[in-house]
Backbone as JSON, one array per atom type, in Angstrom:
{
  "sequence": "XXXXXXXXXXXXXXXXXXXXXXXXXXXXXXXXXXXXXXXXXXXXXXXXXXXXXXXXXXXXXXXXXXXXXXXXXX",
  "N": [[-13.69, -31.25, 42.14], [-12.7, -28.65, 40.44], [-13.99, -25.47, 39.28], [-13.95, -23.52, 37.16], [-14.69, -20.35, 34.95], [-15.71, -19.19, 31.67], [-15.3, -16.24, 29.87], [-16.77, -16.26, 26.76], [-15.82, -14.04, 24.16], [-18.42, -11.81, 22.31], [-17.85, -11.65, 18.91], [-17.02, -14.39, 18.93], [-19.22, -15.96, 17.93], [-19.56, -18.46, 16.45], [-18.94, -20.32, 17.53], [-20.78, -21.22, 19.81], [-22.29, -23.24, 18.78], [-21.12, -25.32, 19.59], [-21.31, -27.83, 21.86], [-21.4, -27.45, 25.6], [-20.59, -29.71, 26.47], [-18.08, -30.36, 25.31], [-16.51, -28.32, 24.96], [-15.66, -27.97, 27.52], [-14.01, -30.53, 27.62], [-12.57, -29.55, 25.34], [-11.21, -27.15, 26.88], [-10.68, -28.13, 29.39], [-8.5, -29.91, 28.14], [-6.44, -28.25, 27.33], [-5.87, -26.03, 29.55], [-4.61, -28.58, 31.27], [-2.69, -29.23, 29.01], [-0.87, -26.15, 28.95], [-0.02, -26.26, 31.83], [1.7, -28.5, 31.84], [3.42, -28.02, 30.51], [4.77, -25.31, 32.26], [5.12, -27.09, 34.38], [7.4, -28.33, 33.34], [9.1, -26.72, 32.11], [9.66, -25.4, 34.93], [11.19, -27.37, 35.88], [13.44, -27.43, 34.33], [14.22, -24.74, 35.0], [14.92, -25.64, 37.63], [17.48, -26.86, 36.87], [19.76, -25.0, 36.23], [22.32, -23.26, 36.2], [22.74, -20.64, 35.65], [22.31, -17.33, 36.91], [20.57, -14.66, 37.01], [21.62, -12.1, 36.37], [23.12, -13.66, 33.98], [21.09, -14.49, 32.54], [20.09, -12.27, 31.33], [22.14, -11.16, 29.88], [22.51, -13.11, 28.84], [20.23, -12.95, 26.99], [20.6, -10.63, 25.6], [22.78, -10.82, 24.23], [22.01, -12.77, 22.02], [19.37, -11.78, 21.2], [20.68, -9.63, 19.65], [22.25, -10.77, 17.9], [20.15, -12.14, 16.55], [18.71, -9.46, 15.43], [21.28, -9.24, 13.84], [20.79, -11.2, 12.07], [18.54, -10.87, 10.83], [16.51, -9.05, 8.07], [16.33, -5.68, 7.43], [13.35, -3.74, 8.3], [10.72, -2.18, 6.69]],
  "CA": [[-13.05, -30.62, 41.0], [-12.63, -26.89, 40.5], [-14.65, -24.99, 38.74], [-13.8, -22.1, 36.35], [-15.76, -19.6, 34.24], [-15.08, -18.55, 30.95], [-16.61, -15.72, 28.71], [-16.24, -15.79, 25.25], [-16.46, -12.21, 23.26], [-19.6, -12.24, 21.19], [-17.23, -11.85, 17.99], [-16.58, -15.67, 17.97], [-20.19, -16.23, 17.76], [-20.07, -19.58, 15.59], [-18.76, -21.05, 18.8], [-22.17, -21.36, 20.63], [-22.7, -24.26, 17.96], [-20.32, -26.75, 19.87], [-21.73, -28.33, 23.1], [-21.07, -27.28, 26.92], [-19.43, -30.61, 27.06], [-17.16, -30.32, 24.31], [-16.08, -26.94, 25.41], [-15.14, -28.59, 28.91], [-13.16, -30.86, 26.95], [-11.33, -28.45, 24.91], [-10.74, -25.94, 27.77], [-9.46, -28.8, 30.22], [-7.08, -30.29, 28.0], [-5.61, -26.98, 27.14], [-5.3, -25.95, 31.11], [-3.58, -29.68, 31.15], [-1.46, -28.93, 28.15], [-0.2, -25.36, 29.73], [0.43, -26.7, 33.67], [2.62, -29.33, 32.05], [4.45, -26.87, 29.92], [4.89, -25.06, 32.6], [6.09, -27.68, 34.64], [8.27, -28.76, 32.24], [10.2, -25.63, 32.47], [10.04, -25.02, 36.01], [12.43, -28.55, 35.95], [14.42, -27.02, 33.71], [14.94, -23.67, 35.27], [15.8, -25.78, 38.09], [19.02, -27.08, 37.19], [19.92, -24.14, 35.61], [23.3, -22.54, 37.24], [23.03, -19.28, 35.57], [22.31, -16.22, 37.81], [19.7, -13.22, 36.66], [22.18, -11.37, 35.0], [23.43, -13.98, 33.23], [20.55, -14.5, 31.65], [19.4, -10.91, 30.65], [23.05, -11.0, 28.98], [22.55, -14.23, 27.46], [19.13, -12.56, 26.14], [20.76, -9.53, 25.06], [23.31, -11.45, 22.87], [20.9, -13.42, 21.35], [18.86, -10.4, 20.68], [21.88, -8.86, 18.53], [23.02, -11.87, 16.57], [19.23, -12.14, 15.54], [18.93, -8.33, 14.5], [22.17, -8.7, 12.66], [20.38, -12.07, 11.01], [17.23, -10.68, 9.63], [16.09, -8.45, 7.2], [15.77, -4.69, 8.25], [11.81, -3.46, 8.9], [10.81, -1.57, 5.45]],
  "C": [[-13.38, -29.13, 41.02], [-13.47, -26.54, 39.25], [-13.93, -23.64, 37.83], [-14.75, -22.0, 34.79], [-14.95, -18.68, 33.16], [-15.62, -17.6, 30.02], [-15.51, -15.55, 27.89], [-17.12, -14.4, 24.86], [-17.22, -12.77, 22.31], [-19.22, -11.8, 19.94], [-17.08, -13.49, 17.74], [-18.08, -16.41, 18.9], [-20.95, -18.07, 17.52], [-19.72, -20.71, 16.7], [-19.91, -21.76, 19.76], [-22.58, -22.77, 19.91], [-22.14, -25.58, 18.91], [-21.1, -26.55, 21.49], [-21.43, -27.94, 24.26], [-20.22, -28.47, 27.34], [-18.0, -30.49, 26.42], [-16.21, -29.14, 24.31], [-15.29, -27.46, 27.05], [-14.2, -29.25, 28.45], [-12.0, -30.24, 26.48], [-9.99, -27.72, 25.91], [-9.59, -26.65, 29.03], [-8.3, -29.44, 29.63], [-5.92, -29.06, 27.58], [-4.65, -26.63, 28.54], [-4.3, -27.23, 31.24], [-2.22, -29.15, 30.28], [-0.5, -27.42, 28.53], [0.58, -25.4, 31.27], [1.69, -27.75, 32.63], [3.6, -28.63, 31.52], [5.07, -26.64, 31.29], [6.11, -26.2, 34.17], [7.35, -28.54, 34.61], [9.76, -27.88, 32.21], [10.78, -24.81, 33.97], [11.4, -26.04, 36.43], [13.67, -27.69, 35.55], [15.14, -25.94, 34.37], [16.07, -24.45, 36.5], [16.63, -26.48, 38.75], [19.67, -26.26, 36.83], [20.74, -23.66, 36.59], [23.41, -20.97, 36.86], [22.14, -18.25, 36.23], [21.21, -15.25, 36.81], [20.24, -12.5, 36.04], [22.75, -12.06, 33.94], [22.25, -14.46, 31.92], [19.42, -13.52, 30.94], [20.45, -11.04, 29.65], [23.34, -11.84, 28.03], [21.61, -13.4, 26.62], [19.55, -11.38, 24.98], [21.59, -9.68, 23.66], [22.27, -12.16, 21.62], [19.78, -12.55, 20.88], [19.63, -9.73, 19.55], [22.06, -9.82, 17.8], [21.54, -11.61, 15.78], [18.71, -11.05, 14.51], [19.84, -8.23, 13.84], [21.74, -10.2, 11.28], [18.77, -11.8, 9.72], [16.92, -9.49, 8.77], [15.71, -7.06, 8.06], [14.09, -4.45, 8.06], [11.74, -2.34, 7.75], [10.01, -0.04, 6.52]]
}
């Protein structure tokens, strides 16, 4: 099994309270829960027939409808 090293910033202090195992826990089901994401959407991209520009221009629409749906920025 692989090894990785993680520092926490000595701001989240109250952390040190929970166990070295329990922290292994946490940290691997997270890494789990991101890889599957991830491969979740790599599926997706690919069946995906649209091209690089089509989906800057999808983004760009979808960008505008939502600035004409929300509230302007005071």
């Amino acid at each position: 099994m692989a090894e990785i090293v993680v520092k926490v910033p000595s701001e989240l202090r109250e952390f040190e309270s929970i166990s070295p195992i329990k922290w292994q826990l946490i940290i691997g089901k997270r890494i789990k829960e991101e890889f599957d994401e991830m491969v979740r959407l790599k599926k997706i991209v690919a069946k995906s027939k649209l091209t690089e520009k089509d989906v800057e221009e999808l983004s760009e629409e979808v960008g505008v409808a939502l600035a004409k749906r929300l509230p302007p920025k005071k």
